[in-house]
C-alpha positions as CSV (number, residue, x, y, z in Angstrom):
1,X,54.5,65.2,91.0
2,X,57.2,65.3,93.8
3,X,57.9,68.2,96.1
4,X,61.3,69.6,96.8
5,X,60.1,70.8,100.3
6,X,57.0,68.4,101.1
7,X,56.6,69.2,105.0
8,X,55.6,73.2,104.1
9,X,53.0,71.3,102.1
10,X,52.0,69.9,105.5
11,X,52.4,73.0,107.3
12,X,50.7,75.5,105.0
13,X,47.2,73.3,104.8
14,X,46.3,74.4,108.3
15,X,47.4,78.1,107.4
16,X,44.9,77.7,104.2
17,X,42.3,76.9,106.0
18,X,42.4,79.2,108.6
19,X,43.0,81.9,105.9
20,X,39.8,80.4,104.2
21,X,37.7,80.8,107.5
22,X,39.2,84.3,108.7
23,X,37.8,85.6,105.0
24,X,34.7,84.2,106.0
25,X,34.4,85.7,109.2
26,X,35.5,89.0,108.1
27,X,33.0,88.8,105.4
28,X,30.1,88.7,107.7
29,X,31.4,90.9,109.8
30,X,31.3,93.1,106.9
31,X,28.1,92.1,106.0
32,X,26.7,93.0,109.0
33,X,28.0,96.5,109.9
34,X,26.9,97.2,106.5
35,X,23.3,96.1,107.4
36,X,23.2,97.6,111.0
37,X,24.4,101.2,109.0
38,X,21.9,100.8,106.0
39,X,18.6,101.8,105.0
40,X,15.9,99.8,104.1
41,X,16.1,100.1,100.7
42,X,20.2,99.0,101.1
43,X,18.5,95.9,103.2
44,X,16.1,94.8,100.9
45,X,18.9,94.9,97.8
46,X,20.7,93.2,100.1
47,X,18.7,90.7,101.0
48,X,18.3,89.8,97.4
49,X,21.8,90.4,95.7
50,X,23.5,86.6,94.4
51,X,25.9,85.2,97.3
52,X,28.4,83.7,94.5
53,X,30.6,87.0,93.3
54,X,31.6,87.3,97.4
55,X,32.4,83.1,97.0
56,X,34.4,83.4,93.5
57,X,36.4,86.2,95.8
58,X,36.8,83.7,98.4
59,X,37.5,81.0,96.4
60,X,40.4,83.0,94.1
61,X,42.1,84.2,97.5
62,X,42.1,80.6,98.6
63,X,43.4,79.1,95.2
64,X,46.2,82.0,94.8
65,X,47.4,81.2,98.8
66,X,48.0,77.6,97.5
67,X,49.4,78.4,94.5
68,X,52.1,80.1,96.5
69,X,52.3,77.6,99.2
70,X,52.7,75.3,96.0
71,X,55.4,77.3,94.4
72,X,57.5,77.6,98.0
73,X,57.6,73.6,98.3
74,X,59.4,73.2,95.3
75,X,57.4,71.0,92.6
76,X,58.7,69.2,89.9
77,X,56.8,66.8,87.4
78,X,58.2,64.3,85.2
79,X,57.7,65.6,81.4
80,X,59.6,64.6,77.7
81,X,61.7,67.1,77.1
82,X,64.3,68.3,73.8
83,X,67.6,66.8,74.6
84,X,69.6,69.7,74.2
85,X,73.0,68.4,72.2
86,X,70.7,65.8,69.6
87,X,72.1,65.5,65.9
88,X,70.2,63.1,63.6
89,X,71.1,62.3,59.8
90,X,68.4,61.2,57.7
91,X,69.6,58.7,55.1
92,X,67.0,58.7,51.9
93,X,66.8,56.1,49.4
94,X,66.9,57.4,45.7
95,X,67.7,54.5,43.6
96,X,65.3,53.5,40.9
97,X,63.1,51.2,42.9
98,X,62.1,54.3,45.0
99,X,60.3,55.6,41.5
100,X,57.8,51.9,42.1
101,X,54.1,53.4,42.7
102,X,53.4,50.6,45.2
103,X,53.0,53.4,47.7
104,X,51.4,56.8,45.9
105,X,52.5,58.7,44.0
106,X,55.3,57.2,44.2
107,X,57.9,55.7,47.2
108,X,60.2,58.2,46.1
109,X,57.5,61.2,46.7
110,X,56.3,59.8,50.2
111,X,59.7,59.6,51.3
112,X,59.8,63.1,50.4
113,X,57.1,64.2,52.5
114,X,57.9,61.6,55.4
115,X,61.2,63.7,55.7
116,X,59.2,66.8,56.2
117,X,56.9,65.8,58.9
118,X,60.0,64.3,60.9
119,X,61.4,67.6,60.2
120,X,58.5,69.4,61.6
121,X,58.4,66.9,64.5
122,X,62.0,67.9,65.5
123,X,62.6,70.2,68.7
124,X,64.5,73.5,67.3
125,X,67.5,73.0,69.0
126,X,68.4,69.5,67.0
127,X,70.2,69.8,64.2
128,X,69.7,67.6,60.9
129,X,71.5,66.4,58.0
130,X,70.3,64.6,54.9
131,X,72.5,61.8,53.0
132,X,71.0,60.9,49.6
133,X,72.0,57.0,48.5
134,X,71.6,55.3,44.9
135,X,75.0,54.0,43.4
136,X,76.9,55.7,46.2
137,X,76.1,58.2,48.9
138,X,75.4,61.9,48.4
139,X,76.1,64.7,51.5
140,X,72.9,66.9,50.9
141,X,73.5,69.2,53.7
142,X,75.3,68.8,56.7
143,X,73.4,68.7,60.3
144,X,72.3,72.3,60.8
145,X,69.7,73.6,63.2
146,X,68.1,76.1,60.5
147,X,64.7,74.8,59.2
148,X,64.3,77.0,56.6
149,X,67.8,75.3,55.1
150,X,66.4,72.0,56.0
151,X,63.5,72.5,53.8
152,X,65.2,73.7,51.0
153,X,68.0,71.1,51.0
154,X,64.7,68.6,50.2
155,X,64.8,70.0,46.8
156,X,68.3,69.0,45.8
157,X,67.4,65.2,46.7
158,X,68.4,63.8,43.1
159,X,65.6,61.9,41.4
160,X,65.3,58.1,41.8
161,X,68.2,56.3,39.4
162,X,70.8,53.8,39.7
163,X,71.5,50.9,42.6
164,X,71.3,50.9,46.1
165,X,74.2,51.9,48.4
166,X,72.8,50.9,51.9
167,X,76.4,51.0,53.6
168,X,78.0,53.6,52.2
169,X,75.2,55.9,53.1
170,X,75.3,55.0,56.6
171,X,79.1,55.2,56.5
172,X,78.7,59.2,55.6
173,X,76.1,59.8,58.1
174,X,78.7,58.0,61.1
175,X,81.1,60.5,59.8
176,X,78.8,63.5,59.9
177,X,77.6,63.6,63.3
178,X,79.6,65.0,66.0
179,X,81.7,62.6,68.4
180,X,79.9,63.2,71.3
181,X,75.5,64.1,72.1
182,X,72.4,62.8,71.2
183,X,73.0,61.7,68.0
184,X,70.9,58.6,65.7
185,X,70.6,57.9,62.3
186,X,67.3,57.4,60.4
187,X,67.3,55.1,57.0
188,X,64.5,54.8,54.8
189,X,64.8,52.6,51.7
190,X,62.8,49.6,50.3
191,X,66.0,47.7,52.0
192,X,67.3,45.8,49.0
193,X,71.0,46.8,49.2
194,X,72.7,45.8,45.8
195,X,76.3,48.5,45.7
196,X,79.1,49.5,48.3
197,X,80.2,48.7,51.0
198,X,78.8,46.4,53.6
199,X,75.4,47.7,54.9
200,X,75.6,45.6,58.3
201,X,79.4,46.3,59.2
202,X,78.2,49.6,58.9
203,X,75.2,49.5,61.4
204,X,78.0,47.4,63.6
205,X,80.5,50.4,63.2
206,X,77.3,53.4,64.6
207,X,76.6,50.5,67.5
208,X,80.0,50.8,68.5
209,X,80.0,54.5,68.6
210,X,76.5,54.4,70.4
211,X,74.8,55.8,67.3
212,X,71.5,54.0,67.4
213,X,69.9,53.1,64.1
214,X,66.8,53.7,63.2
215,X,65.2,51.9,59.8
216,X,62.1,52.7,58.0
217,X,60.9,50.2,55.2
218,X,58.7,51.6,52.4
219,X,56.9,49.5,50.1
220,X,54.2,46.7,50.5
221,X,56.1,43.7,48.3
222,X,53.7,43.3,46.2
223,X,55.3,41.8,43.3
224,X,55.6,45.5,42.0
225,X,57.9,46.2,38.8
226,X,60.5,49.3,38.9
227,X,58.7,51.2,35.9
228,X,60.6,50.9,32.5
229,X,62.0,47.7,33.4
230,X,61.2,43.8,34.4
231,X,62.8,44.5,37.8
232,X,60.3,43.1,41.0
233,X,61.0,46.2,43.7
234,X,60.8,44.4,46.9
235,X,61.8,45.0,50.4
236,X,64.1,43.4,52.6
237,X,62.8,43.8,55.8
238,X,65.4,41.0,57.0
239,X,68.1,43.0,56.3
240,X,66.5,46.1,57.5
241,X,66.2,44.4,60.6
242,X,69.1,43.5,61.2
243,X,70.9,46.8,60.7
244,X,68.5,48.3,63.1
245,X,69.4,45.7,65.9
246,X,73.0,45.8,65.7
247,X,73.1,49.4,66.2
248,X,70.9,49.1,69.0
249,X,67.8,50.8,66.7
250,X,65.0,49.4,65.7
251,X,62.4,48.5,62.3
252,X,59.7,50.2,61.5
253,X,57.4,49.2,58.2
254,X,55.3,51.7,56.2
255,X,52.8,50.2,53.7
256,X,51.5,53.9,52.2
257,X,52.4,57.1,52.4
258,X,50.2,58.0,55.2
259,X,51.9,55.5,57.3
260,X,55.4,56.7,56.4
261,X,55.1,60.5,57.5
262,X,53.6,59.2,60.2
263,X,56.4,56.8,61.5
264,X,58.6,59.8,60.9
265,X,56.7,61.9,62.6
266,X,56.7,59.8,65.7
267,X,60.6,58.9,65.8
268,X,61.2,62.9,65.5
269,X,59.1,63.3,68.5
270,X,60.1,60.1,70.4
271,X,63.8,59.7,69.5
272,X,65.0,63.5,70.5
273,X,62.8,64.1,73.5
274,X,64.0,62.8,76.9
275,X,62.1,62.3,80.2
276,X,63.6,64.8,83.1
277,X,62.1,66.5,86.2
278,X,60.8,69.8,84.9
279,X,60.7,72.4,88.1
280,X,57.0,73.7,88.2
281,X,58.0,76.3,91.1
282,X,58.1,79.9,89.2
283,X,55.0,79.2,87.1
284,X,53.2,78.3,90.1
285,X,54.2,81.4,92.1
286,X,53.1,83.6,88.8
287,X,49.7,82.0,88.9
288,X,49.4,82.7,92.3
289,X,50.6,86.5,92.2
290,X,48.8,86.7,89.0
291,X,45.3,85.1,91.0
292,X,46.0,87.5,93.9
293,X,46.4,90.4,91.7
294,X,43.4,90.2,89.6
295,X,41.2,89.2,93.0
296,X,42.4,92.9,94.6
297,X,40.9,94.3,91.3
298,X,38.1,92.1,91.2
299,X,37.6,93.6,95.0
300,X,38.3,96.9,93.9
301,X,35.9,97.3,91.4
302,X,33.1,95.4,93.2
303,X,33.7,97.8,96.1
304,X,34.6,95.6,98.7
305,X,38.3,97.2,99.4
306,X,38.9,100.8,100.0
């Protein structure tokens, strides 16, 4: 935590204190007029009544004087925060080595519900837009800050058919996002680009306009056949690599499809949150008028304040 105003910090713990031992003293002045006034009944309750609701008192008065004290010295903490102009396009394999089972049911339907939980993982205020990729690349939807739009854009995703268009797809997404902000783009494929254009001049060409890059492998190459033909589905995690570093990304691998909503999950959350000095000044005053308020009631209903 740093303070804005350090020295009142400095100044105020004297003023605490003494506020901490004035209560004090006026609460055995109090005490004791009420004794010399009393009867003995009043002294022998007295006598025996618990000393803690007259410390909680106390103690709250205290706590609220420093949470004002607090509030007037200006603190700020470091905390992640949304970035508030971020644009991300998810690109989303769906040619027909996504329909391998490898990863269950099948890559296809993991990558499915990996794009939801990095969906859910999102701050609000980003907006997200989906590219599809097989033979060539598909606009889904167009980044848009609606979630309810997002969700139902999953269900146009086409079914898994056809080759593998790595650079086209990334290609669209470049041209998708805005020129300027917090933008990146995420790819998830099994990596084996086999149509279009060149997938790494296309990485290159998002480095160059400081779009990072962000690729997810899904798939466990484990000799696996594409179903309905002799076709191995492996992943190139080479490749995937290397797309990642030249636009200044980087490569994540996901073996199940546990392990895939939950590398989504954590780039949504990592990717569009930025560190920045979050001022802690009006929710400390609150507490403290909140504190001070409740204590007066607290007082007043105990009957210790007229």
């Amino acid at each position: 935590m740093t303070l804005s105003h350090p020295w009142l910090i400095a100044a105020a713990v004297p003023a605490v204190v003494a506020f901490a031992l004035a209560y004090r003293a006026a609460e055995r002045r109090r005490s004791a007029m009420q004794l010399r006034y009393s009867h003995l009944p009043f002294l022998v309750a007295s006598i025996g009544a618990p000393a803690w609701p007259a410390r909680a008192l106390g103690a709250a008065w205290i706590a609220a004087v420093a949470l004002v004290v607090l509030a007037a010295s200006g603190p700020h903490v470091r905390a992640a925060v949304p970035v508030k102009d971020g644009s991300v396009v998810l690109c989303v394999d769906t040619s027909g080595s996504m329909r391998t089972t490898d990863v269950q049911p099948t890559r296809a339907a993991a990558a499915l519900a990996a794009l939801r939980a990095f969906i859910d993982a999102t701050p609000d205020g980003t907006a997200v837009g989906i590219v599809s990729f097989a033979g060539s690349a598909q606009a889904i939807v167009q980044p848009v800050r609606d979630r309810a739009q997002l969700r139902d854009a999953l269900a146009q995703i086409p079914e898994p058919n056809g080759a593998t268009a790595i650079g086209d797809a990334l290609s669209m997404a470049q041209r998708m996002l805005p020129r300027r902000g917090h933008r990146l783009v995420v790819l998830i494929t099994d990596g084996e680009n086999n149509a279009g254009s060149d997938p790494l001049q296309s990485a290159q060409a998002l480095g160059a306009a400081r779009i990072p890059l962000y690729t997810v492998g899904i798939g466990t190459n484990s000799g696996a056949l594409v179903p309905g033909t002799l076709e191995t589905a492996g992943i190139d995690e080479e490749a995937l690599r290397a797309y990642a570093q030249a636009a200044g990304g980087a490569y994540s691998r996901a073996d199940d499809a546990a392990q895939l909503r939950s590398a989504l999950a954590r780039l949504g959350r990592s990717t569009l949150f930025t560190p920045a000095l979050v001022d802690l000044s009006l929710p400390a005053a609150m507490g403290g008028g909140i504190l001070m308020a409740l204590a007066v009631l607290a007082g007043i209903g105990a009957g210790r304040y007229p």
